[in-house]
N, C-alpha and C positions, 0 to 999 in steps of 0.2 A: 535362517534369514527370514525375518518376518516386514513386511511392512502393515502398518497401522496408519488412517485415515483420522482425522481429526479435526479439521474446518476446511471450509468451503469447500464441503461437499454436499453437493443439491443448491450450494448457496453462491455470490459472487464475491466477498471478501471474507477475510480470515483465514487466508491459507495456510495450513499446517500440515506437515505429514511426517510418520516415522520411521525410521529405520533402525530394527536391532541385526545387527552381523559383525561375525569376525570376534564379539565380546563387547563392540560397542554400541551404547544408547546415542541418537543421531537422528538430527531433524532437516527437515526442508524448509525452510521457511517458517516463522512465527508472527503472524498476522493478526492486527485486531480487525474485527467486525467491525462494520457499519449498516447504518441502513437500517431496515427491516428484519429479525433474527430469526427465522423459518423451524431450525432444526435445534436443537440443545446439543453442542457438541460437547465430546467425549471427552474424558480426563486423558492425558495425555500418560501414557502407560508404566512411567517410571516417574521418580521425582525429579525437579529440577538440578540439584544438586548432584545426581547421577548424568546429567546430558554429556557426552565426553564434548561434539561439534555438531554446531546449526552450520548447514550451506543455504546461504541466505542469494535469494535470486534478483531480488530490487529492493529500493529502497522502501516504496512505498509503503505508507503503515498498516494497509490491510495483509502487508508481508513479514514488516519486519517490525510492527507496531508495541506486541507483547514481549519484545527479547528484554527492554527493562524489568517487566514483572518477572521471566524467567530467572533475571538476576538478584532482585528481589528477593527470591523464593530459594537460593541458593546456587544458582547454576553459576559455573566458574570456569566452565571447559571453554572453547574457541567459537569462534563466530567466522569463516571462512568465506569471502566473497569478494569480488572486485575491487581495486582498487576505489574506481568514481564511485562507486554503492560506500564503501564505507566512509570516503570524504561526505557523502548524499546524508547518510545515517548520522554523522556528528553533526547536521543541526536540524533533520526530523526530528530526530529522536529526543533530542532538547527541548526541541518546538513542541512535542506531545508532551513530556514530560511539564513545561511548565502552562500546558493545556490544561493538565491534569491538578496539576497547583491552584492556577486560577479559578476554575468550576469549585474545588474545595473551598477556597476561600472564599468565592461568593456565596455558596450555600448554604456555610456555616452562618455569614454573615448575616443571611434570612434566616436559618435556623433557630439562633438565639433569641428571636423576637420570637419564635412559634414553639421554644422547646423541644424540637427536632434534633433526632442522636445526633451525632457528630459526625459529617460526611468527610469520607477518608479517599486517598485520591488512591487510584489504579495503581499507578507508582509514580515517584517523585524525582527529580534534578537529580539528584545522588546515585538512584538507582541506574540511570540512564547513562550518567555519568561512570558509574562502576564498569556499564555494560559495552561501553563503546571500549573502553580498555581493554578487553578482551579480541576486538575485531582482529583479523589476519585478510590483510591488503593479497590478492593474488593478482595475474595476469590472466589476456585473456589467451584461451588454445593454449594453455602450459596444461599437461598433465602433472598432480600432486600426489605426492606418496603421501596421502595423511597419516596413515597410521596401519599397523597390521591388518594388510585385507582389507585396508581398504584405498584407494583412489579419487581423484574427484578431478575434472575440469570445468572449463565457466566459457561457455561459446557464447559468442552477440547475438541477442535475440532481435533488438533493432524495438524494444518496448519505451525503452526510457534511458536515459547516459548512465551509463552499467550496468544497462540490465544481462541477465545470461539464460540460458538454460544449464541446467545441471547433470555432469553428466558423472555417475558412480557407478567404479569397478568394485565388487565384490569378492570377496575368496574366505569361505569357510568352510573345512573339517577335506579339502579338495575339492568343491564346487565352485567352479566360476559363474557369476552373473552380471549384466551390466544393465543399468537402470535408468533412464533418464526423467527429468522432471522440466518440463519446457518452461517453467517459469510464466510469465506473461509473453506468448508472442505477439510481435511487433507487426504493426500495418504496416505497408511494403508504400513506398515513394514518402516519407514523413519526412520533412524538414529535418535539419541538421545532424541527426543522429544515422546512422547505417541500415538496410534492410537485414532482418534476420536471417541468419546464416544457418544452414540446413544441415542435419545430420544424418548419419549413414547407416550406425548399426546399434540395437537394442534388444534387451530382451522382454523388456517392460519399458513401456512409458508410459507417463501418468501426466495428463495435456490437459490445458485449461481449454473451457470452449465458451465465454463468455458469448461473443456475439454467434455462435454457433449454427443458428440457424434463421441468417439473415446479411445480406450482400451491401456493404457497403456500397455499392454502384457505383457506377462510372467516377471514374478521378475529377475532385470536384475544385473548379477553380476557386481554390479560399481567397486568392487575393481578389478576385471579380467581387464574390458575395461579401467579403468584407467593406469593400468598397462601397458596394450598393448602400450596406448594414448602415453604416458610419456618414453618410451623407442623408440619406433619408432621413435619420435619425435628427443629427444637426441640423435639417431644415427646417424642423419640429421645433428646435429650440433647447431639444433636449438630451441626455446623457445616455451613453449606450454603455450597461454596466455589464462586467464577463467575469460569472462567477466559474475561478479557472484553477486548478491544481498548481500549486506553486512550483512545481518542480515537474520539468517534461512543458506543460502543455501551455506555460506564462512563456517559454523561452520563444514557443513556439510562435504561437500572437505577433511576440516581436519579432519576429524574423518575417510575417504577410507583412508586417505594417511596417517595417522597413522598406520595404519593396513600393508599397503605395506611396509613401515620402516621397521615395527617392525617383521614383515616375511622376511624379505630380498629379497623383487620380483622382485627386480632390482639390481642385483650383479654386475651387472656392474658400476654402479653409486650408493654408497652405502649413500654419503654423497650428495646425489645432494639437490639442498637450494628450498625453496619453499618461498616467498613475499608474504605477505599479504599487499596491495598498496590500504591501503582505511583506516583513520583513525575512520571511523566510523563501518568497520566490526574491528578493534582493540577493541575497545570500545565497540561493540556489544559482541565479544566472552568474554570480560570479566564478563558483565550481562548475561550470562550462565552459567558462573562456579558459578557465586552468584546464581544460581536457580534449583541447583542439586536437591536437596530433591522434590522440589514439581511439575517439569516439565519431568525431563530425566526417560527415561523408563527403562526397565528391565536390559538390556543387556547393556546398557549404566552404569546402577550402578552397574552391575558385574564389570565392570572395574575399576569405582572405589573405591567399595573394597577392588580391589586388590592394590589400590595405586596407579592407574593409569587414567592420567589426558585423557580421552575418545579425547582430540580436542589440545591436542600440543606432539612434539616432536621434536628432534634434528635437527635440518638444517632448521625449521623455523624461519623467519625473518620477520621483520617488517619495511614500511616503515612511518613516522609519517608527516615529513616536505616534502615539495616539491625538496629540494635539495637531499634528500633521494631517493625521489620518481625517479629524473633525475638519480640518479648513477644507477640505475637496469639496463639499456640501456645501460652504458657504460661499463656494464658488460658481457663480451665476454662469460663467460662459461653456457652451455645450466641450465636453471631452468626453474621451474613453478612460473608463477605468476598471482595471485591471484587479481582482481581489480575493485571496480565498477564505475559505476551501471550495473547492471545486463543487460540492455536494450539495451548498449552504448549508453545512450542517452546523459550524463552528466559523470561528475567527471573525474578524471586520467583515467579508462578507456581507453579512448580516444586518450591521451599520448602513450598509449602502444599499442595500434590500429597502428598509425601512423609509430611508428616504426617498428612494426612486420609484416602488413600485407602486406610487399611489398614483405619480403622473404619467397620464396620457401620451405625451410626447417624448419619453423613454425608451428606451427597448434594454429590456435582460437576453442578452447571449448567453445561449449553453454552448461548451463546445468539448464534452465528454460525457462522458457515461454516468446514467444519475440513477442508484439503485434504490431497489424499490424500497418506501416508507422514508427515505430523505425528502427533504424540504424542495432540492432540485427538482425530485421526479413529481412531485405533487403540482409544485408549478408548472411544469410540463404538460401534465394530462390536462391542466383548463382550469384549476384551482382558483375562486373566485376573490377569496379570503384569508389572508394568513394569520398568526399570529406572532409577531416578535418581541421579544420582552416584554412580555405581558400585555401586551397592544394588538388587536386587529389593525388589518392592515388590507384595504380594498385591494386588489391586484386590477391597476387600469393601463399598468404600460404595456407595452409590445412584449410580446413572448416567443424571442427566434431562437430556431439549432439550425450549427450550422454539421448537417448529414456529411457524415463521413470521416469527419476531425474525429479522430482517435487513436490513442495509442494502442488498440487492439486490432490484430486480424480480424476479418471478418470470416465466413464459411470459408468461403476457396481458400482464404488464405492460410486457415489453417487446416484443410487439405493436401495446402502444397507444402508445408510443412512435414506433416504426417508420411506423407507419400512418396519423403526422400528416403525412407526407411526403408534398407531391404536386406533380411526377408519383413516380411510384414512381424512387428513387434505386438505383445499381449498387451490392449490399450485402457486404461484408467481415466476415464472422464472426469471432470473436475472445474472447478471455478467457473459455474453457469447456475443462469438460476433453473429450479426445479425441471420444469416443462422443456429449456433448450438443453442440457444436459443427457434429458431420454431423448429429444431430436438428435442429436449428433450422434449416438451410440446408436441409435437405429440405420441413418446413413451410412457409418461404417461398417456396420456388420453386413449390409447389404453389399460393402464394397471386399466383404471376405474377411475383415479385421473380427479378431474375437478380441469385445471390447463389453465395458460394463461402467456404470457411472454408482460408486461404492457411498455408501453412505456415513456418515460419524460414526467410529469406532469399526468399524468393521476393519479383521484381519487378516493378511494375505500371506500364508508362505509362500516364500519366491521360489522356495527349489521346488516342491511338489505339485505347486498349483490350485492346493486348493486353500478354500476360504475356512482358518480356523474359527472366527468371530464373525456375526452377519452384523451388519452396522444398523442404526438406530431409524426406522424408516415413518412413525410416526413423527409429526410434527409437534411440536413443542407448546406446552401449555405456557401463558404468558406470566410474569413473574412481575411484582411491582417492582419499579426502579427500587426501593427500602429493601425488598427483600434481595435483590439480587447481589446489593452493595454487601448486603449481611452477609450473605454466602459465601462472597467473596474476600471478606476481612477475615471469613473464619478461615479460608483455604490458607492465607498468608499463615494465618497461626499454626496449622496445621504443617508448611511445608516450613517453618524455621524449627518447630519440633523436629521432624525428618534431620532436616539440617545438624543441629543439636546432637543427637544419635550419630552421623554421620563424624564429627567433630569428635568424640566421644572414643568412637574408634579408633581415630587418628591419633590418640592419644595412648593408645596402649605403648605401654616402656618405659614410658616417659618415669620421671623422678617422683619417688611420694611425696617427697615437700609441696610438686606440683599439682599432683593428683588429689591429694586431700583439698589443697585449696582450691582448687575447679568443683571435687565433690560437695565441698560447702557451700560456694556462690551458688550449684544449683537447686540446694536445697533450701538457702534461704528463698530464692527465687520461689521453688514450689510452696514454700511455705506465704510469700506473699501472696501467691494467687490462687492456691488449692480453695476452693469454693463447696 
C-alpha cells in the first residue's frame, strides 16, 4: 500500500493525492492550482488511463478542477462522491471547461496579429463533458464496497453543500488499514449548510490546515457588519461590490441579506437591488434549494417551514447574458453586487473591479480566503494600482473583509476535528501554505501526534511506515506562461500515446481483418507525423 503526495502540499490549492492498494491506482481528489505556484508538483505515478477511481471530496476546482484533463489524458475509471458534489461538478466543471475555451479563443485572437503559437486550452466542453459521465452519485455515512480491498465512505464535513471527508478501508496480501482524507473542514456555526461531523478511528490521516495557525475569533455578527458595509457605503452614493465564490459562499450573502430585508436594517434604502453577476452562482443556488432535506441545517429548515425561501428575497436580481451583466454599470443607483470568482482571478468579476475600483465612494468586500499572487490578496495587502485588460487602474475605493466568513476551520477548529480521533492517528499535513503547514505540525507533535507536512512526490508506505520517496522540498523555478503551455500540450501527447498502447492491448484476439486495419491507420498516422 503506498500513498503518494502530489498538490497542495506546502501549497493551498491543487489538491491531489494517491493511493495504490489491493491492485488499484486511486486518487483523492484532482485539483487545479491557483494563485501563486510555490512548488512544481509531481507527475502523478501512473497514467491516466490506468486510474481505476477518484474519491473526490468537493466540488471546488482547486479539488476537482483537473478530472477533465485526467479524462482528457485517458482516464475512464469512476469518480466517486456525493450526490450534491456531482449535481456541483456538472456545471463547475462546464464553467471551467468553457473558461478554458474562452482564454483560448481570446489569445489566439491576439495571437494572430503577433504571430504567437497557437494557445491550446487545459481541456475543453467535451472533455468535461466525457468526464462528468463517469461520476458515481453516493450517500452520505453509507459504507461502499468499491472494489477488492477496497471501501470508502463520504461523512459531512460542514465545507460546502457536499462536501465530505474521506474515509478508506484498505485490505492487502492480509493487512488491514484505514485512512482518512478530511477534505476541506468546515467552520462550525456557517449558514445553511451542517457543522462537520467528527470521526472516530484511523490509522493515517492526511488533514488540510489552511488557516492552521490562526483563530478566527469571536462569532462575528455578519448581519451587523453587513449592515454597517451596505449603508455607509450607499450614503457615499456608491456600490459595495463582493467578489465571492459562486458556489457555498454567493448562497451564503443571501441568506445575511435576507435577514437585513426582512428586519428592515436599512430604512433608509428599503428596496435597494442586490446582482447576483455570475451565471454559475445562479445555477449553483438553485442546486441548493434541490438539497434542502439532506444538507441545510437546523435553523435553516426552521425557515423553511415557515415557508420561507432561507437564500432569496425581493430586490434580488440576476444577471445571465453579458449585455445584462454591462447594464449593472450603467446603472447610477447605489446596490450590491454579487460576482465572481472569488479570487478575482477570472470571470465578470473583473468587469466590476474595473469600473468600481477607481471610485472613492465604493467599497470591495472580500469574504474568503484570497491566496497568495491572486488579484484578491494583492488588493488586500494595500495595492495602490492594478492592472485589468490592459489598463491601470488607481485602486480609490474602500477595501473591507469581512474576518471570519469562511468556509474553513480555523486552528481550534481543526483541533477539535483532529482530537475526535482515538487512538491518536499518524498525521499528514496538507492544504496550508508553506510557513502554516510547519505551524500546525509543530502544535501537534507537541500535543503527542506523530505528524509531518510531506511534500510533492513524496512516498509513504502505509503498512511499514516508512517514507519510500522523500518529496521535492526545493521551491520551484518560474517557467514562462509559453513554456508551461508547451510542456503541457506535450504531456497530452504523451498520455494519448500511453493511451494508444493501452488500446492496443485490448485488442489482442480480436480478428485479423481488424488488426491489419488498426495496424495500418497507425502507420499511416506515424507516417504522417514521423519528424
Amino acid at each position: 500500500m503506498k500513498l503518494t503526495f502530489i498538490g497542495a502540499d506546502h501549497e493551498v490549492t491543487g489538491s491531489c493525492h494517491c493511493i495504490q492498494a489491493a491492485g488499484h491506482n486511486m486518487l483523492v481528489d484532482c485539483g487545479m492550482e491557483q494563485g501563486l505556484d510555490m512548488y512544481e508538483n509531481q507527475e502523478i505515478p501512473f497514467s491516466p488511463s490506468d486510474i481505476d477511481y477518484i474519491f473526490l471530496t468537493h466540488a471546488h476546482i482547486d479539488h476537482s478542477g483537473l478530472i477533465p484533463l485526467m479524462y482528457a489524458r485517458g482516464f475512464r475509471g469512476k469518480v466517486l462522491t456525493t450526490t450534491a458534489t456531482v449535481d456541483l461538478c456538472n456545471i463547475m466543471l462546464r464553467d471551467s471547461a468553457h473558461i478554458q475555451e474562452f482564454e483560448a479563443e481570446w489569445r489566439n485572437r491576439k495571437g494572430r496579429r503577433s504571430g504567437d503559437d497557437v494557445y491550446v486550452p487545459i481541456y475543453t466542453m467535451d472533455d468535461a463533458i466525457g468526464a462528468l459521465e463517469h461520476f458515481v452519485p453516493c450517500e452520505y455515512d453509507r459504507i461502499i464496497d468499491v472494489d477488492t480491498g477496497v471501501k470508502v465512505r463520504f461523512q459531512d464535513v460542514g465545507h460546502l453543500l457536499g462536501s465530505a471527508s474521506v474515509e478508506l478501508w484498505l485490505s492487502e496480501d492480509g493487512i488491514d488499514k484505514k485512512v482518512v482524507f478530511s477534505g476541506d473542514i468546515g467552520n462550525l456555526n456557517q449558514p445553511l449548510i451542517k457543522d462537520p461531523q467528527y470521526l472516530k478511528e484511523a490509522d493515517i490521516v492526511v488533514m488540510e490546515s489552511t488557516y492552521g495557525d490562526r483563530s478566527h475569533g469571536g462569532r462575528v455578527d455578519y448581519v451587523t457588519e453587513l449592515t454597517r458595509i451596505i449603508k455607509t457605503t450607499f450614503d457615499k452614493g456608491g456600490n459595495v461590490v463582493i467578489p465571492s465564490f459562486a458556489v457555498g459562499r454567493t448562497q451564503e450573502l443571501l441568506y445575511f441579506i435576507r435577514a437585513i430585508k426582512h428586519d428592515n436594517l436599512i430604512p433608509e434604502y428599503p428596496d435597494f437591488e442586490v446582482y447576483i453577476d455570475s451565471p454559475l452562482a445562479i445555477e449553483a443556488t438553485n442546486i441548493f434549494n434541490e438539497h434542502i432535506e439532506s444538507c441545510f441545517d437546523d435553523e435553516a429548515m426552521e425557515l423553511v417551514r415557515q415557508g420561507i425561501n432561507p437564500i432569496s428575497f425581493a430586490g434580488l436580481k440576476t444577471a445571465v447574458t453579458s449585455d445584462e451583466s454591462r447594464e449593472i454599470n450603467f446603472n447610477q443607483t447605489p446596490k450590491v453586487i454579487i460576482s465572481a470568482s472569488g479570487m478575482c482571478e477570472a470571470g465578470r468579476i473583473r468587469h466590476h473591479l474595473k469600473h468600481n475600483l477607481w471610485r472613492p465612494e465604493c467599497t470591495i468586500l472580500f469574504v474568503g480566503y484570497q491566496a497568495v499572487g491572486t488579484l484578491g490578496r494583492n488588493l488586500l495587502e494595500g495595492a495602490s494600482e492594478v492592472k485589468l485588460f490592459g489598463e491601470s487602474i488607481e485602486v480609490r475605493a474602500h477595501i473591507e473583509k469581512l474576518d471570519g466568513i469562511s468556509g474553513h476551520a480555523d486552528k481550534e477548529g481543526l483541533l477539535a476535528w483532529l482530537h475526535s480521533f482515538d487512538p491518536k492517528p499518524k498525521v499528514f499535513v496538507v492544504h496550508g501554505e508553506d510557513s502554516v503547514c510547519e505551524s500546525f505540525v509543530s502544535h501537534i507533535r507537541g500535543e503527542g501526534y506523530e505528524a509531518v507536512a510531506p511534500y510533492s512526490g513524496g512516498v509513504y508506505d502505509v503498512v511499514t511506515g516508512a517514507w519510500l520517496v522523500q518529496g521535492i522540498t526545493e521551491k520551484k523555478h518560474s517557467l514562462s506562461a509559453k513554456a508551461k503551455r508547451a510542456s503541457t500540450i506535450f504531456e497530452k501527447l504523451v498520455e494519448a500515446g500511453k493511451r494508444l498502447m493501452l488500446v492496443i492491448t485490448h485488442n489482442e484476439g480480436g480478428s485479423n481483418k481488424d488488426l491489419v486495419k488498426f495496424t495500418n491507420q497507425i502507420n499511416s498516422l506515424c507516417d504522417k507525423w514521423d519528424r
